[in-house]
C-alpha positions in Angstrom: 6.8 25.8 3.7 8.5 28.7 1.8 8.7 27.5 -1.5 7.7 30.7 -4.2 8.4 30.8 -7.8 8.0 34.3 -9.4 5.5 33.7 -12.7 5.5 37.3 -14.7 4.7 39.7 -12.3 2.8 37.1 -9.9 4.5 35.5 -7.0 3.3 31.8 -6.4 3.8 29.9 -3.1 2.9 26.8 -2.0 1.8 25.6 1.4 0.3 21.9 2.4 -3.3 21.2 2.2 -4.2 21.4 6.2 -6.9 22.6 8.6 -5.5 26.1 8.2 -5.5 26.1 4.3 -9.1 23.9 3.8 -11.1 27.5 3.7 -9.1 28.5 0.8 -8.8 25.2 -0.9 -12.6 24.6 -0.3 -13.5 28.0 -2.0 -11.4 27.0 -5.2 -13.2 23.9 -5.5 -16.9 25.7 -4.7 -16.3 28.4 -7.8 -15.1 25.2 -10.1 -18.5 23.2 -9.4 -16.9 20.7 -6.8 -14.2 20.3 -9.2 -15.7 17.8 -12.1 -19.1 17.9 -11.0 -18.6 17.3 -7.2 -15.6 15.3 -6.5 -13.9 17.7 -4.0 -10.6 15.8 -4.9 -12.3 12.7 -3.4 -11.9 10.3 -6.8 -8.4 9.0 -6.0 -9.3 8.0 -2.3 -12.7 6.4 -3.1 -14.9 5.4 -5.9 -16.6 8.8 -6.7 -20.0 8.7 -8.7 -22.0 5.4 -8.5 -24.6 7.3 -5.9 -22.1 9.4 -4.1 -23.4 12.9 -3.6 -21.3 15.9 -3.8 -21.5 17.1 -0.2 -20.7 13.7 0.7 -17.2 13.7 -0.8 -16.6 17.6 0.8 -17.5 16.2 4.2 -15.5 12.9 4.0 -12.6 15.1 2.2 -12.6 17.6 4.7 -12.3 14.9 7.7 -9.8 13.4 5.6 -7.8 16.9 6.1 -8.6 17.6 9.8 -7.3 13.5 10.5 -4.4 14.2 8.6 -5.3 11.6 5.7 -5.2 13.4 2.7 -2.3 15.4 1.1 -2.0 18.2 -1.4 0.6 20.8 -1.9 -1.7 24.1 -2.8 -0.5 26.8 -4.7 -1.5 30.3 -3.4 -1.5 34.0 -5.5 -1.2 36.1 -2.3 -4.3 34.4 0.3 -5.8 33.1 -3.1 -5.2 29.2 -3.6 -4.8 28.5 -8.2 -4.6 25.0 -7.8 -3.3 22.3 -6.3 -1.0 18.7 -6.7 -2.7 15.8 -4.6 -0.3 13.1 -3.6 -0.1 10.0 -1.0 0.8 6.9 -0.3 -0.5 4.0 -1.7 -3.3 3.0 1.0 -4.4 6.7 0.9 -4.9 6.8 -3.0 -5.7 3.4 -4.4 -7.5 3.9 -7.2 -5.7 5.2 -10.2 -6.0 5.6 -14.2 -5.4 2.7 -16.2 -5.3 -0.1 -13.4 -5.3 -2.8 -15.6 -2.4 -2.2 -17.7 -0.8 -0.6 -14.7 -0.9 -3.7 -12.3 -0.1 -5.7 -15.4 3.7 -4.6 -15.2 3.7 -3.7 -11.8 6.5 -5.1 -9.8 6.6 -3.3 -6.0 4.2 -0.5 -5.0 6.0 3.1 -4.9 6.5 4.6 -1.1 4.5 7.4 -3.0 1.5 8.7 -5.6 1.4 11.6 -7.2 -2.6 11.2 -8.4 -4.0 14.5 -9.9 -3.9 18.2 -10.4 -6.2 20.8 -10.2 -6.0 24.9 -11.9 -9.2 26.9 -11.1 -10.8 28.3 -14.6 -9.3 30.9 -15.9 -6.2 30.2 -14.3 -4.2 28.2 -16.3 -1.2 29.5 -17.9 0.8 30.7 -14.9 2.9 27.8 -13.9 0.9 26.5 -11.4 1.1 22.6 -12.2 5.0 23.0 -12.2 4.9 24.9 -8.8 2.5 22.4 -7.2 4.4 19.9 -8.1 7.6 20.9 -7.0 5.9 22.0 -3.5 4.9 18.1 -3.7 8.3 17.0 -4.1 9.5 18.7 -1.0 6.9 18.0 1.3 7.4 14.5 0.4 11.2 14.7 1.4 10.2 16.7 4.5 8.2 13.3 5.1 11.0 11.1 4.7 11.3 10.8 1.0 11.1 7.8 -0.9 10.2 6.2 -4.7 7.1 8.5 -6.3 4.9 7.6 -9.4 3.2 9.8 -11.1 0.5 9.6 -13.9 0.2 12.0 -16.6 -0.8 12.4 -20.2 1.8 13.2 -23.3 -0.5 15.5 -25.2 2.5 15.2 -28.2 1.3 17.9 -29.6 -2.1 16.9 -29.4 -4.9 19.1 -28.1 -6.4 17.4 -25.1 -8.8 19.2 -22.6 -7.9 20.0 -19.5 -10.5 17.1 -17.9 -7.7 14.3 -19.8 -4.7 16.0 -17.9 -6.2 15.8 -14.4 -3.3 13.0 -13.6 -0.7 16.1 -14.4 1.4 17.5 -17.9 4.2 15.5 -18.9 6.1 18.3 -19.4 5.4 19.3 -15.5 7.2 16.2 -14.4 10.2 16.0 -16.6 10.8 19.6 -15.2 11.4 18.0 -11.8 13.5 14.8 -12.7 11.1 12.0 -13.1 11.6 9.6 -16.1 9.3 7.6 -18.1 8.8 4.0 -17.1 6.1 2.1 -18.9 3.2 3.3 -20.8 -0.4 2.4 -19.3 -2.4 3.4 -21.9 -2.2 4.9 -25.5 -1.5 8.5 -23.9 -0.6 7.9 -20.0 2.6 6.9 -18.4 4.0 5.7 -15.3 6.5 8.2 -15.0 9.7 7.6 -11.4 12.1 9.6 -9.4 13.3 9.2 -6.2 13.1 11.9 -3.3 15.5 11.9 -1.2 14.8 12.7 2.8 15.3 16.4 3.7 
């Protein structure tokens, strides 16, 4: 894809998590510990923790990638990847934030989940939530489009660390059109738009 946003004087593109782009993916999440102690991106496909090992969730992640069951829209800073916007369908993300509250008022699954984000440290700053997201967006309508949910946290003004906004900024997904639906917790909300097919 040839998505680029211009940030300052840094030119961002975006390109889909693949066997091509895993090297530079897997050396953002390597300099950031695994990404939250180890879970390579792994926590929205499978119950991370509870006697999973790190290298455990990079393998299983990385088969994920080659087998074409995993999706990401990774934004790059020339051959250097920032950060990155995970997103799936339902079957390939299961577990999300919240479930209780969120099957509570559930009424049909969406055709799409847009589950977490990641910015390496020292990073932030430069749009690259917004720009993953949007890179998202497409490849989902180059997939055929559909209903997508996403996740995040209002921080109203609060100051949250950046652990509590792995599900994505608000402010990141009003940018690209999606609306608020129901709150799932104090902070988090199922937030809807509809892609159409490209």
């Amino acid at each position: 894809m040839n998505d680029s946003t211009t940030t300052g004087a840094t030119e961002l593109s975006v390109r889909p998590l693949e066997p091509d782009t895993w090297p530079a993916f897997a050396r953002l999440v390597e300099a950031n510990n695994g990404v939250w102690g180890g879970c390579w991106c792994m926590g929205f496909h499978v119950e991370v923790g509870k006697g999973r090992a790190p290298a455990e969730n990079r393998s299983e992640k990385e088969q994920r990638v080659r087998e074409g069951r995993t999706h990401a829209a990774l934004v790059f800073a020339g051959d250097e990847c920032l950060g990155w916007c995970q997103f799936g369908s339902p079957e390939e993300l299961p577990k999300i934030k919240s479930r209780r509250l969120y099957e509570k008022g559930l009424t049909s699954l969406p055709d799409w989940r847009v589950t977490c984000f990641f910015t390496g440290n020292g990073l932030r700053g430069r749009g690259v939530a917004k720009a993953a997201l949007g890179g998202a967006l497409e490849l989902i309508a180059s997939a055929g489009g559909g209903s997508v949910e996403g996740y995040p946290e209002e921080t109203d003004d609060r100051k949250v660390s950046g652990s509590f906004l792995h599900t994505g900024p608000m402010a990141a997904f009003e940018h690209h059109g999606f609306t608020r639906t129901r709150p799932i917790s104090p902070h988090r909300w199922v937030v809807t738009r509809v892609v159409e097919p490209a």
